[in-house]
FIMI-405736 format. One record per atom (N, C-alpha, C): residue in one letter; x, y, z; atom name. Coordinates in pm, 1 decimal. Layout:
REM residues N
+------+----------+----------+----------+------+
| selo |        X |        Y |        Z | zaza |
+------+----------+----------+----------+------+
|    A |        X |        Y |        Z |   CA |
...
+------+----------+----------+----------+------+
This chain:
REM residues 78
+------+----------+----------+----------+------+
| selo |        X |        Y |        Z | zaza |
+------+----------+----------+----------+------+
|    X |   9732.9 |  10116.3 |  11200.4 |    N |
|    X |   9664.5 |  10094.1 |  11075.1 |   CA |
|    X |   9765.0 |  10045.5 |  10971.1 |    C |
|    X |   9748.2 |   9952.1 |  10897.1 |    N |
|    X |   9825.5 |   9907.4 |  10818.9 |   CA |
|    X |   9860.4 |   9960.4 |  10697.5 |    C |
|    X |   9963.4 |   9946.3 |  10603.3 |    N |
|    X |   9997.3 |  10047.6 |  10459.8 |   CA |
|    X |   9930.3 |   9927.1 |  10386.4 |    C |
|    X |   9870.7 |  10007.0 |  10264.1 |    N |
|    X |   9810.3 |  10004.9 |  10144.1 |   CA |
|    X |   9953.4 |   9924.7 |  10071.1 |    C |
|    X |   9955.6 |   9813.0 |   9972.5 |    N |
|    X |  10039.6 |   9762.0 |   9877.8 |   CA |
|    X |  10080.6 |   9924.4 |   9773.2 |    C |
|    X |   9921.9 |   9961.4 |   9722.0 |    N |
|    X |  10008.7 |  10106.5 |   9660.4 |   CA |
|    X |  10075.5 |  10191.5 |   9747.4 |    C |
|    X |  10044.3 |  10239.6 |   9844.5 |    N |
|    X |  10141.6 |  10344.9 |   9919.5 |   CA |
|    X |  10240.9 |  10294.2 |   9930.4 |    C |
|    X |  10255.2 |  10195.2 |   9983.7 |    N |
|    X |  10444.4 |  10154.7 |   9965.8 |   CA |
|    X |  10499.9 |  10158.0 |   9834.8 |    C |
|    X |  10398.0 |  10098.1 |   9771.6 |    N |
|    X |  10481.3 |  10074.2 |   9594.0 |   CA |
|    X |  10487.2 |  10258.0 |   9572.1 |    C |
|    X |  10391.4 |  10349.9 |   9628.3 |    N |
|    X |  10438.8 |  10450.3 |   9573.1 |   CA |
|    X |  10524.3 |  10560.7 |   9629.6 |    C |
|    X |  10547.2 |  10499.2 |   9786.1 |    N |
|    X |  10644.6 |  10553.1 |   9860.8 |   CA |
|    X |  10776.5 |  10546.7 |   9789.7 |    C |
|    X |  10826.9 |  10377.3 |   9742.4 |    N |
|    X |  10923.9 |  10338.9 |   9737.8 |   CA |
|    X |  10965.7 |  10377.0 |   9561.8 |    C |
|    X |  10868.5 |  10416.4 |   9452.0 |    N |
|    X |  10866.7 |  10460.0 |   9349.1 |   CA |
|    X |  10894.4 |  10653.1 |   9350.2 |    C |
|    X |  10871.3 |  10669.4 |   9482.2 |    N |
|    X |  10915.3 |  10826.6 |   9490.4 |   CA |
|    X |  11048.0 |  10845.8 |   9500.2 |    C |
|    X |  11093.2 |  10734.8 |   9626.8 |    N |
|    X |  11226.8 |  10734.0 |   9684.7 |   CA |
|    X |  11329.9 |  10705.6 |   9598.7 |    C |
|    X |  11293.9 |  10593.9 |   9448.3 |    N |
|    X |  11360.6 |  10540.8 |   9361.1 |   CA |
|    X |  11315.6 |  10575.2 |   9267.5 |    C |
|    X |  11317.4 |  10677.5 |   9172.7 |    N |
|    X |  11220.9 |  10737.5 |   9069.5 |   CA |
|    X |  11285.3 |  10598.8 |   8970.1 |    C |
|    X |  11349.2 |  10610.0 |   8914.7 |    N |
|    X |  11418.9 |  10529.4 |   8817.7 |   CA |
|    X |  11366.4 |  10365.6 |   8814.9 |    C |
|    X |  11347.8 |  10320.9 |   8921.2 |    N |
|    X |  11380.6 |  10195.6 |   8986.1 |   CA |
|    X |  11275.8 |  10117.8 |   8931.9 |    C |
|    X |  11252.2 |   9985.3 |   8915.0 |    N |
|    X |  11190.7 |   9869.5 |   8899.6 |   CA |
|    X |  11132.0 |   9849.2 |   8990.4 |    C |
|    X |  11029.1 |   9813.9 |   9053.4 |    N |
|    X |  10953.6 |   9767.3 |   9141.7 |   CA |
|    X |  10834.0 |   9674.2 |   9152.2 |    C |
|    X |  10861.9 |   9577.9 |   9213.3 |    N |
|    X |  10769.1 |   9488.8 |   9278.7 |   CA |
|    X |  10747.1 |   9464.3 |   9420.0 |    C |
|    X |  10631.4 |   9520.5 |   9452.5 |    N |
|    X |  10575.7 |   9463.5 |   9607.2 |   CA |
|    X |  10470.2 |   9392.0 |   9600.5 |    C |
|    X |  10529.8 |   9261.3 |   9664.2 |    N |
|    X |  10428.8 |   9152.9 |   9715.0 |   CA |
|    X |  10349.3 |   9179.5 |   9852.2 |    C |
|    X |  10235.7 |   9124.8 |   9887.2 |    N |
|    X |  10147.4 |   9115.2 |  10041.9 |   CA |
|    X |  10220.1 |   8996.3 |  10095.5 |    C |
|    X |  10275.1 |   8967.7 |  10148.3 |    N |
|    X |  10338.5 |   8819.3 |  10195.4 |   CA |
|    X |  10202.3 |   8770.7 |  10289.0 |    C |
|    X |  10135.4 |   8817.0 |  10357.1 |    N |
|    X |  10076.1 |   8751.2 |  10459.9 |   CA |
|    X |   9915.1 |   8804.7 |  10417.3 |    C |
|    X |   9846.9 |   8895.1 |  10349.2 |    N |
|    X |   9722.0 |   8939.8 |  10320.0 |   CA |
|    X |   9688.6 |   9029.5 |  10382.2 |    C |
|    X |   9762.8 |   9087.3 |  10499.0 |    N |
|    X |   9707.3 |   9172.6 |  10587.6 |   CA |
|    X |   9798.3 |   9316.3 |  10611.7 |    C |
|    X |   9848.1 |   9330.2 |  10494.0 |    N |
|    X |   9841.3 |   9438.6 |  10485.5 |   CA |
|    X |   9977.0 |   9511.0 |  10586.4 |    C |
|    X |  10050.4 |   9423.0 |  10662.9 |    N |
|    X |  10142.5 |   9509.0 |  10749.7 |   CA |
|    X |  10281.3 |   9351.4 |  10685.3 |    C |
|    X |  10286.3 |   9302.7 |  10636.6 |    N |
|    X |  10413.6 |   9229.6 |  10606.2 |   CA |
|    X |  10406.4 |   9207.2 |  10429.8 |    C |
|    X |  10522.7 |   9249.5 |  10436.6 |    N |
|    X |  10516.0 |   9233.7 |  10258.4 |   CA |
|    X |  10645.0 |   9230.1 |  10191.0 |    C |
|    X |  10699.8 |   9220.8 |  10098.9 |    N |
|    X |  10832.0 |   9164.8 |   9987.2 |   CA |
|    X |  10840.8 |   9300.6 |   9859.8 |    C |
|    X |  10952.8 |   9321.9 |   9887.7 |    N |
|    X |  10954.7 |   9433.7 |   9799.9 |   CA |
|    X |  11097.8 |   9404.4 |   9672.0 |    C |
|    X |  11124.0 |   9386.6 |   9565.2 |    N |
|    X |  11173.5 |   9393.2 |   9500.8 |   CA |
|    X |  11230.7 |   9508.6 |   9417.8 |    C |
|    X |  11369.2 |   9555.6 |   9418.1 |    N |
|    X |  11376.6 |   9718.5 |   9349.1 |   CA |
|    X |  11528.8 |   9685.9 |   9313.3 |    C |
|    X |  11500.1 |   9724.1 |   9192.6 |    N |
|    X |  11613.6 |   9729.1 |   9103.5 |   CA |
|    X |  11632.4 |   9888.8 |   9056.8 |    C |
|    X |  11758.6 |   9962.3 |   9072.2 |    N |
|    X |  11815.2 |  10105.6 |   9056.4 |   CA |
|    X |  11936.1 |  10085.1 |   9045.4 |    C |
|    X |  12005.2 |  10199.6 |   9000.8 |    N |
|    X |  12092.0 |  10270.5 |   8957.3 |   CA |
|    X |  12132.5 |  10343.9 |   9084.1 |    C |
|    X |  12088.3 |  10355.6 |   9144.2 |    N |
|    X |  12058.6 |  10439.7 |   9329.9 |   CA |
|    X |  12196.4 |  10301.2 |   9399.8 |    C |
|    X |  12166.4 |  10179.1 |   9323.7 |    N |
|    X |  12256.2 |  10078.1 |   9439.4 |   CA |
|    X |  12373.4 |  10066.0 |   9416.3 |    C |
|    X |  12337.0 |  10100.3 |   9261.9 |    N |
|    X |  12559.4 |  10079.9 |   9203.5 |   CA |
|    X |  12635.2 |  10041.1 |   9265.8 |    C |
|    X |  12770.8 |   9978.5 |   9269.1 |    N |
|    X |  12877.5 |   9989.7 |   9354.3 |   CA |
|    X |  12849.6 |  10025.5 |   9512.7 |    C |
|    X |  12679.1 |   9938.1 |   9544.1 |    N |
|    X |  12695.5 |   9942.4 |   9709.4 |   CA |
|    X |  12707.9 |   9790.6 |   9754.4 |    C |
|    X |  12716.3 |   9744.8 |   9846.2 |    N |
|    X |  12710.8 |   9604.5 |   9904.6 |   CA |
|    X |  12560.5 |   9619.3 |   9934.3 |    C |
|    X |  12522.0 |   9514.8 |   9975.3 |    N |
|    X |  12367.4 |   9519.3 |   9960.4 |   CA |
|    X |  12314.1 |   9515.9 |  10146.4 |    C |
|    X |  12390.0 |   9540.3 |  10214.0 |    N |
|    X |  12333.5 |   9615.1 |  10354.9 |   CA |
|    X |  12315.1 |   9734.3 |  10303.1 |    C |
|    X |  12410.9 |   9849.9 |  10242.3 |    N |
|    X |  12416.7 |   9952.7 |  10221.7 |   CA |
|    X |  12261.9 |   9980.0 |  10143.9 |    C |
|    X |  12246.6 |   9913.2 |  10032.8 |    N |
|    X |  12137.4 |   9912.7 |   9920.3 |   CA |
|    X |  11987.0 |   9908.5 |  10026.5 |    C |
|    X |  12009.2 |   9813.0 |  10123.5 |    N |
|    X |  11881.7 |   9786.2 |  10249.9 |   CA |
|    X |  11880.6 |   9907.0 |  10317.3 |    C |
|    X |  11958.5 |   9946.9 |  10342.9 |    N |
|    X |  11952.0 |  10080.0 |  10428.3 |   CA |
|    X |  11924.6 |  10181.8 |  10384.4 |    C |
|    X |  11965.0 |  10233.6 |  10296.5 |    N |
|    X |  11874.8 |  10328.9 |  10170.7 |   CA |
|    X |  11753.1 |  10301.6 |  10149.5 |    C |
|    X |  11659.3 |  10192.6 |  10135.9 |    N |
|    X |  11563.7 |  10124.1 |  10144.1 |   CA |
|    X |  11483.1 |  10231.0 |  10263.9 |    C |
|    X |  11524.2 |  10135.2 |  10377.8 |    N |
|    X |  11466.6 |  10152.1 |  10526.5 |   CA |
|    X |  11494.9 |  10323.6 |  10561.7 |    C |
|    X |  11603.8 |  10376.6 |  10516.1 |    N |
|    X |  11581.7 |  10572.8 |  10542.2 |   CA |
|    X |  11463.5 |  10569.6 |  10481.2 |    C |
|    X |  11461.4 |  10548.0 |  10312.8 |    N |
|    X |  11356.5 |  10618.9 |  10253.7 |   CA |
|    X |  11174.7 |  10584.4 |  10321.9 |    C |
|    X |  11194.6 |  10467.3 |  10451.4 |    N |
|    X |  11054.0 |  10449.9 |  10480.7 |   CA |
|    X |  11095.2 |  10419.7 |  10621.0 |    C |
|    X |  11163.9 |  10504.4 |  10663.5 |    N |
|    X |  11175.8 |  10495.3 |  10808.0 |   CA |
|    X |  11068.6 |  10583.4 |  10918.4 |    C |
|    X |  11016.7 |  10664.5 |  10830.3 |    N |
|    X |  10887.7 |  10695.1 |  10924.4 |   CA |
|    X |  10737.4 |  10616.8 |  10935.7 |    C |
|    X |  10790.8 |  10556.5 |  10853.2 |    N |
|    X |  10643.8 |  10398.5 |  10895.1 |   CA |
|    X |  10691.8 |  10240.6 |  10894.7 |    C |
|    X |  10812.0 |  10239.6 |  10920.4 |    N |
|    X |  10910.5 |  10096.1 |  10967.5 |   CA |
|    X |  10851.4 |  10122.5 |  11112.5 |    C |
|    X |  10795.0 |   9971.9 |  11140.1 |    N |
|    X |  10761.6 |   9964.4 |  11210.4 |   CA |
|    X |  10598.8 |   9968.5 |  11338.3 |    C |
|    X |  10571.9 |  10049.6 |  11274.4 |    N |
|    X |  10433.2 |  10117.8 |  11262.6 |   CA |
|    X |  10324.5 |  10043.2 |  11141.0 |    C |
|    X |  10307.2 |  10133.5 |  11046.1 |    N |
|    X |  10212.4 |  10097.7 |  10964.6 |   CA |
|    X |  10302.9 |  10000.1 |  10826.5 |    C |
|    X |  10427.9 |   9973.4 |  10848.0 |    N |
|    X |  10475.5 |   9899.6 |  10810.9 |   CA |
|    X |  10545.6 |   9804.9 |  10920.8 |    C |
|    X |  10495.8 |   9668.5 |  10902.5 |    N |
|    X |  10520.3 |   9582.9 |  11049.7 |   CA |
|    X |  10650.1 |   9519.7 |  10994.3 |    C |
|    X |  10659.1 |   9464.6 |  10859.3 |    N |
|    X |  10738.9 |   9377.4 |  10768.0 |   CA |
|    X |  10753.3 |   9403.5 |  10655.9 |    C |
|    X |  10917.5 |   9426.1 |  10633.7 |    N |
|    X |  10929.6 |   9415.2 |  10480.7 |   CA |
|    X |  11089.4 |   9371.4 |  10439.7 |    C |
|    X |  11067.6 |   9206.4 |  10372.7 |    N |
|    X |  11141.1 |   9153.0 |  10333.3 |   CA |
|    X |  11199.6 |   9238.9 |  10188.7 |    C |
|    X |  11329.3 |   9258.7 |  10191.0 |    N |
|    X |  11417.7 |   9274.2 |  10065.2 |   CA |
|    X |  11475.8 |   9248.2 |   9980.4 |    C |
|    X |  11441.9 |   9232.4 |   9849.2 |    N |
|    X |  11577.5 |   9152.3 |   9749.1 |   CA |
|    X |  11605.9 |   9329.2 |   9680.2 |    C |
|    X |  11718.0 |   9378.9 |   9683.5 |    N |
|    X |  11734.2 |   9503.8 |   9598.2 |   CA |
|    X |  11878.7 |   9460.0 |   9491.8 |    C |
|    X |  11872.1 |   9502.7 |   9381.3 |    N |
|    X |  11993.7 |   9504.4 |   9278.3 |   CA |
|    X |  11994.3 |   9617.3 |   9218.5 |    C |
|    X |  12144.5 |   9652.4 |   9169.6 |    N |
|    X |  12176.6 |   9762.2 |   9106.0 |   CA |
|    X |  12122.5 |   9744.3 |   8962.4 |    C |
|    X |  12062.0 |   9844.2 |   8878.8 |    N |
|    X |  11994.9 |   9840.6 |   8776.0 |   CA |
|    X |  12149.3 |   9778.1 |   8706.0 |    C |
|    X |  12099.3 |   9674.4 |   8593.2 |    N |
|    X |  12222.0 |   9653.5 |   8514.4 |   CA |
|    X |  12268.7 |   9549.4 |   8559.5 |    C |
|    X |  12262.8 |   9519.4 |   8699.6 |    N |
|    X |  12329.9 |   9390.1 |   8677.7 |   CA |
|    X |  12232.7 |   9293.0 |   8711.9 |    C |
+------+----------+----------+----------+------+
């Protein structure tokens, strides 16, 4: 079954209280989508590191009810 645009936006708004967020549907159906998040959480990381923090915080539906999700993440501030 595929994730809801809000459940991710509010998965990823739990995981990043602070954070900026935009999630796009890339495809309409509900399992591929674009997530945009800007935090204070990325500071001084390289941005695999920043993706991977990402993917823990939704690693129990990577894959599953999340099929796709493209990343742009930045540290709040810059």
């Amino acid at each position: 079954m595929p994730m809801s645009q809000q459940d991710l936006e509010d998965r990823l708004k739990a995981a990043f209280p602070d954070a900026q967020i935009e999630v796009s549907d890339l495809a309409g159906d509900g399992d591929h989508y674009k997530a945009r998040i800007i935090s204070a959480a990325f500071a001084g990381l390289p941005r695999v590191k920043q993706h991977q923090l990402v993917n823990k915080a939704l690693a129990d539906v990577l894959g599953g009810a999340l099929h796709a999700l493209a990343l742009e993440t930045t540290a709040l501030g810059t």
